[in-house]
C-alpha positions as CSV (number, residue, x, y, z in Angstrom):
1,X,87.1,149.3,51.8
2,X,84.8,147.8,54.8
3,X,86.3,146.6,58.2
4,X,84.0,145.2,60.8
5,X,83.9,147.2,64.0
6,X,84.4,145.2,67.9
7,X,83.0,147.5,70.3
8,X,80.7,146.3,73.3
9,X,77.4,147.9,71.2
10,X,78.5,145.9,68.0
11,X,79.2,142.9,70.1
12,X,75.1,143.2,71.7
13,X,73.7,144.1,68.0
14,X,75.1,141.2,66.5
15,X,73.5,138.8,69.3
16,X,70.4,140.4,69.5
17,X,69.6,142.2,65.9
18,X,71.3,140.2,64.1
19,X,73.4,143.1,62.9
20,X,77.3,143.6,62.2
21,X,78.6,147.6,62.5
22,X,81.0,147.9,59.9
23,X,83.6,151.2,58.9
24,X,83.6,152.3,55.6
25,X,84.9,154.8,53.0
26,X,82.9,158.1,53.5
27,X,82.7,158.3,49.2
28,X,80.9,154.8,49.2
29,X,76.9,154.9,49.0
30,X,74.8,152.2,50.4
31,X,74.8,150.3,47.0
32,X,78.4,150.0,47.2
33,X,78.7,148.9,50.5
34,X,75.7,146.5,50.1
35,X,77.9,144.9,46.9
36,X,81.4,145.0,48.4
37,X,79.2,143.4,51.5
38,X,77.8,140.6,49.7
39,X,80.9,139.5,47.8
40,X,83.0,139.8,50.6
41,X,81.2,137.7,52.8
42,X,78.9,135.4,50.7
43,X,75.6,137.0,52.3
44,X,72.6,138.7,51.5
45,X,71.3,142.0,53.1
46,X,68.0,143.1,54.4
47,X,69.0,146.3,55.2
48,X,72.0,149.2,55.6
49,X,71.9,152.2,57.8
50,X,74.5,154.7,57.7
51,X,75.5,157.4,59.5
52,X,78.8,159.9,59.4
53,X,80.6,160.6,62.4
54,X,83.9,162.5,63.4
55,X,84.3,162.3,59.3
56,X,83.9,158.9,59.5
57,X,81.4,156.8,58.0
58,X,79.9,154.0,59.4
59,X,77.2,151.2,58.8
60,X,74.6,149.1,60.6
61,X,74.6,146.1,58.1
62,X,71.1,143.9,59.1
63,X,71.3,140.3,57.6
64,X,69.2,137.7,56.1
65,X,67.6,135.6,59.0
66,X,69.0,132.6,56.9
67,X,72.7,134.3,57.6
68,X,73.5,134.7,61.4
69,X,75.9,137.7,61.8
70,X,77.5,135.5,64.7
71,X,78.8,133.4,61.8
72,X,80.4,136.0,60.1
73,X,82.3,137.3,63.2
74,X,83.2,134.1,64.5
75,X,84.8,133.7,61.0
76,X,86.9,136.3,61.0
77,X,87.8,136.3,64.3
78,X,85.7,138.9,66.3
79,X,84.4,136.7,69.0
């Protein structure tokens, strides 16, 4: 399971970079995420880096220039 994140630094990455912070299972690998990503949302990926933090892991999704992430978050509410 993936959840978007809304903090100030997601909020800045997805206006400049083009990139949406996302929380995900610690079990799931980049593959997984990049699937349950893609199908969830419609989009494709250029990239995912990951990183594990207070035994949480987290993701900086970066998308397709032909996908705005300020699409995605308007869509689901985020800004």
């Amino acid at each position: 399971m993936i959840k978007l994140m809304t903090t100030e630094k997601a909020v800045r990455m997805i206006e400049l970079d083009n990139v949406l912070t996302i929380s995900a299972d610690k079990r799931m690998s980049k593959p997984e995420i990049k699937k349950e990503f893609e199908e969830l949302f419609g989009v494709k990926i250029e990239g995912i880096n990951t990183f594990i933090r207070l035994n949480k892991k987290y993701a900086y999704v970066k998308l397709n220039a032909k996908n705005p992430a300020i699409d995605i978050a308007t869509k689901v509410g985020m800004i």
